[in-house]
N, C-alpha and C positions, 0 to 999 in steps of 0.2 A: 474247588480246590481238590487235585488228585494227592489222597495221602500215602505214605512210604508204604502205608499195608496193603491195600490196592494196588499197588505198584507188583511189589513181590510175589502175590498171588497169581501173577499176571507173566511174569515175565521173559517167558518160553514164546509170548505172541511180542512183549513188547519190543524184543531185540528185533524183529521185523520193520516194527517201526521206528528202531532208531537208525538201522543203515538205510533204511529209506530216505529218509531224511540226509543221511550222510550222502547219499547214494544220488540224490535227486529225485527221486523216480523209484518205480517200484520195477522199471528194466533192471539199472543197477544193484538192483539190491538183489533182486532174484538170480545176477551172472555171480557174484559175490556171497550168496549162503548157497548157489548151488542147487537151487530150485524154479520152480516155474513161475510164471507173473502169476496164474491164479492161485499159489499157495499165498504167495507174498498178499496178493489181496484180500485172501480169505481170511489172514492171521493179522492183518492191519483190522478189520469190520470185527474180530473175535476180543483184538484187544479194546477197541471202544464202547463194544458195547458192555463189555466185564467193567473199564472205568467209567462207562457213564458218562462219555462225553465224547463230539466229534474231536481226532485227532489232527485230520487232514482236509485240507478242502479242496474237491477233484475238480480241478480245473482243466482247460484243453488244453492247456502248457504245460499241466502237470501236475504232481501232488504239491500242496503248497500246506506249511503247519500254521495253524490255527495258534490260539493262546494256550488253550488246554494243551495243546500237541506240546509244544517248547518248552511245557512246566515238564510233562513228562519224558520228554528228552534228556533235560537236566537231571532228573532222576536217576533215569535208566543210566548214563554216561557216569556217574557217581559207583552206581552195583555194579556196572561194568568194571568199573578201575578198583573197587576191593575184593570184585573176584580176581584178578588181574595179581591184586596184591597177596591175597588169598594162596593162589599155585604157586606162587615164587615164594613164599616163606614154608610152602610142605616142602617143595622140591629143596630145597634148601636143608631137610633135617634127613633129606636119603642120604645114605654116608657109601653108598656099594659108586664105585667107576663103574655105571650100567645104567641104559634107559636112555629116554631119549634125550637129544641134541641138536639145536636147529642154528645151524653157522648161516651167515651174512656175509657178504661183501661185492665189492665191485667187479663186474663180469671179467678186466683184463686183470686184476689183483689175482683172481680163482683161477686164471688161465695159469697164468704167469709166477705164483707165489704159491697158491692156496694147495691147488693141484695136487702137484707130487708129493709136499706135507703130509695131506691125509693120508696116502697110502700108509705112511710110515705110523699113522695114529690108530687107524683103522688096526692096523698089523699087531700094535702095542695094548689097544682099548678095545676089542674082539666085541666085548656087552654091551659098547657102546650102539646105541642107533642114530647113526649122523643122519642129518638132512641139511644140504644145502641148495640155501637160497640165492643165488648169484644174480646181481643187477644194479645201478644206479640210484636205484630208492632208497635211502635213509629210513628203513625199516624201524617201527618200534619195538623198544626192548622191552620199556614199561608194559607194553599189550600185550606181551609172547610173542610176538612175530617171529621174534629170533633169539636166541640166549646168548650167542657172542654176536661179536659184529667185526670184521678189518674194515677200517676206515682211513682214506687217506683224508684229515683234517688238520688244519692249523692249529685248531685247539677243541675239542670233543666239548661233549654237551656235559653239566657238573653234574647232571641226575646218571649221568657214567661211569663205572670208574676200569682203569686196564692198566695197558703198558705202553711207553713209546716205544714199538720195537724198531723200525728204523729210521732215519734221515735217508734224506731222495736230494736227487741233483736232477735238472732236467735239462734238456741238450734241441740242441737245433735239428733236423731231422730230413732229408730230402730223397728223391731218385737217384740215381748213380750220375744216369743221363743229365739233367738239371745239375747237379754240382758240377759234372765237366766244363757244361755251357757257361757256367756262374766266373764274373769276372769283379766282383767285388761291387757292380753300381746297382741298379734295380731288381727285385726278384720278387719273383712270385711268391704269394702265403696264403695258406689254409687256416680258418679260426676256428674259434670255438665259438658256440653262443654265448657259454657260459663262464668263458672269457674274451668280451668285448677287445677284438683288436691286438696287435703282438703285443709281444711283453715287453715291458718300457727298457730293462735290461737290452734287450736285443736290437730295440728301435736305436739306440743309444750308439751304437757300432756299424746297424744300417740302417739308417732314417728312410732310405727310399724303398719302401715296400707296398708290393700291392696285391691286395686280399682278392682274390678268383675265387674263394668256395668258401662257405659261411656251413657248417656242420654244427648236429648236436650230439654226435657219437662216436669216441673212440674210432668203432670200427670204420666207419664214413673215412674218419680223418685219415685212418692208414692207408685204405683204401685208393682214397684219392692223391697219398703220396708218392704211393709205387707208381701210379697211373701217367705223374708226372707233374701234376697240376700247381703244385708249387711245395713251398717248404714249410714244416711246419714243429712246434713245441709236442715233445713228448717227454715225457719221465723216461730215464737211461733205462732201467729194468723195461721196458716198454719197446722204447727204438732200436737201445742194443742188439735186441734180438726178435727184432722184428725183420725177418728175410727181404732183400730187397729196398731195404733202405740203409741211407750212411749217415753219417753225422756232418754236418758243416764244416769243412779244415775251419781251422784259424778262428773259430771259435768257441769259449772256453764254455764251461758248464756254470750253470746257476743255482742257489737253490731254491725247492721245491716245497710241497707241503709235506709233513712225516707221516708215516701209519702208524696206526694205532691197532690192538688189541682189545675192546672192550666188552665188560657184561656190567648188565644190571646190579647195584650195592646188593641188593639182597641176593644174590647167586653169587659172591664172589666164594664165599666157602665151601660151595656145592664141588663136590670131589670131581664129576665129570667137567666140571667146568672148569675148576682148576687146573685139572688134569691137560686139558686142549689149549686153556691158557701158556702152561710151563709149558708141553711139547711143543707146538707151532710158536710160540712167542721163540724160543732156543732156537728154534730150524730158520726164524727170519734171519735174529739176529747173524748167525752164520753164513749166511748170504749178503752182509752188508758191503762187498763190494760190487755187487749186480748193481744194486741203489745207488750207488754213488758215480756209478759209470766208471770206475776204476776196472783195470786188467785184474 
């Protein structure tokens, strides 16, 4: 039995062995703390032999955790999360708008939305030290990964809490060339993975469509719209103003999922955070007719 003070005394080598394990492999874990396989291995062999037991068993597929290993997994993931809880209730009692700041969201939201906001925050909040993180991942807030997050979701996760800063409509989308061609009976479409197939909206007005390019990205998707390749769903702030592409005559707009502004319950009082909240939450809302594909 590895006990909690064991653990503690330890736990500068055990964090090694926990994204190991998260990691699979002591490759990943070493591209992820940013160090070499033989630190990663040296600090796995330091912490077993401090607890006194094999962790892992070196297999030619890989590292594989033991019993011993997964008791102290569950440990470590425990002091992980009330360190976790730990920095978000200090940061939480700094009262100065200053320090740092680590924003999230989806790479065409930061193109598109997030963007030209900061300047205007950056301008207003000088002590602040933003960082952002732009990309598709659904970052943890809980871990620190991020201290706000934009998200376009249906409904946010309840360990969340923000604003709904706006409603979104999303619109048909094509080449200039393709719409001339387009006579109202079969047409080309571009999907999503992550939305299997048109949108039953759409199927509903043209049942005869057919899918030529199955994509997992944004960018892919516009890509292959300009290109020609068929027609495809995008959020209005998105197509609108995406050069080179038009919208479908004669068909209407639907709607979308909303964004959201979120942080962590225990950061909502923290001043820089409120601070970024009330700026960019006001600079969305003021843009709500981008979102709605309105003039």
């Amino acid at each position: 039995m590895i006990t909690n003070n064991q653990v503690m005394l330890n736990w500068n080598d055990l964090r090694y062995v926990l994204e190991t394990a998260r990691q699979g492999g002591i490759s990943g874990a070493a591209r992820v703390l940013k160090v070499n396989h033989g630190t990663v291995s040296r600090r796995i062999t330091a912490a077993e032999e401090a607890l006194g037991a094999r962790l892992f068993d070196r297999l030619a597929s890989g590292y594989a955790l033991t019993d011993a290993g997964r008791e102290a997994i569950l440990i470590a993931e425990n002091m992980e999360a009330q360190g976790h809880e730990l920095e978000r209730h200090m940061d939480a009692r700094d009262t100065r708008i200053a320090g740092p700041l680590t924003v999230t969201g989806p790479q065409m939201m930061v193109d598109r939305v997030l963007g030209p906001v900061l300047k205007s925050f950056i301008t207003t909040y000088p002590d602040v030290d933003l960082k952002l993180r732009a990309g598709n991942d659904a970052l943890n807030l809980a871990a620190r990964q991020a201290d706000v997050a934009l998200r376009v979701s249906p409904d946010p996760p309840d360990s969340l809490i923000g604003r709904r800063v706006a409603e979104q409509r999303y619109g048909i989308y094509a080449a200039p060339d393709l719409i001339a061609a387009d006579r109202g009976g079969a047409l080309d479409w571009i999907s999503f993975q992550s939305w299997p197939g048109p949108p039953k909206e759409f199927l509903a007005l043209r049942p005869h469509l057919t899918t030529r390019l199955v994509v997992d990205d944004i960018h892919a998707a516009l890509s292959a719209a300009r290109a020609g390749i068929g027609a495809t769903r995008l959020a209005c702030i998105i197509g609108d103003e995406e050069p080179g592409l038009k919208r479908l005559p004669d068909v209407p707009l639907f709607p979308y999922m909303p964004v959201w502004l979120l942080t962590h319950a225990d950061l909502r009082s923290q001043p820089r955070v409120r601070a970024f909240l009330d700026h960019v939450g006001n600079a969305i809302k003021s843009a709500r007719p981008r979102f709605l594909g309105e003039p």
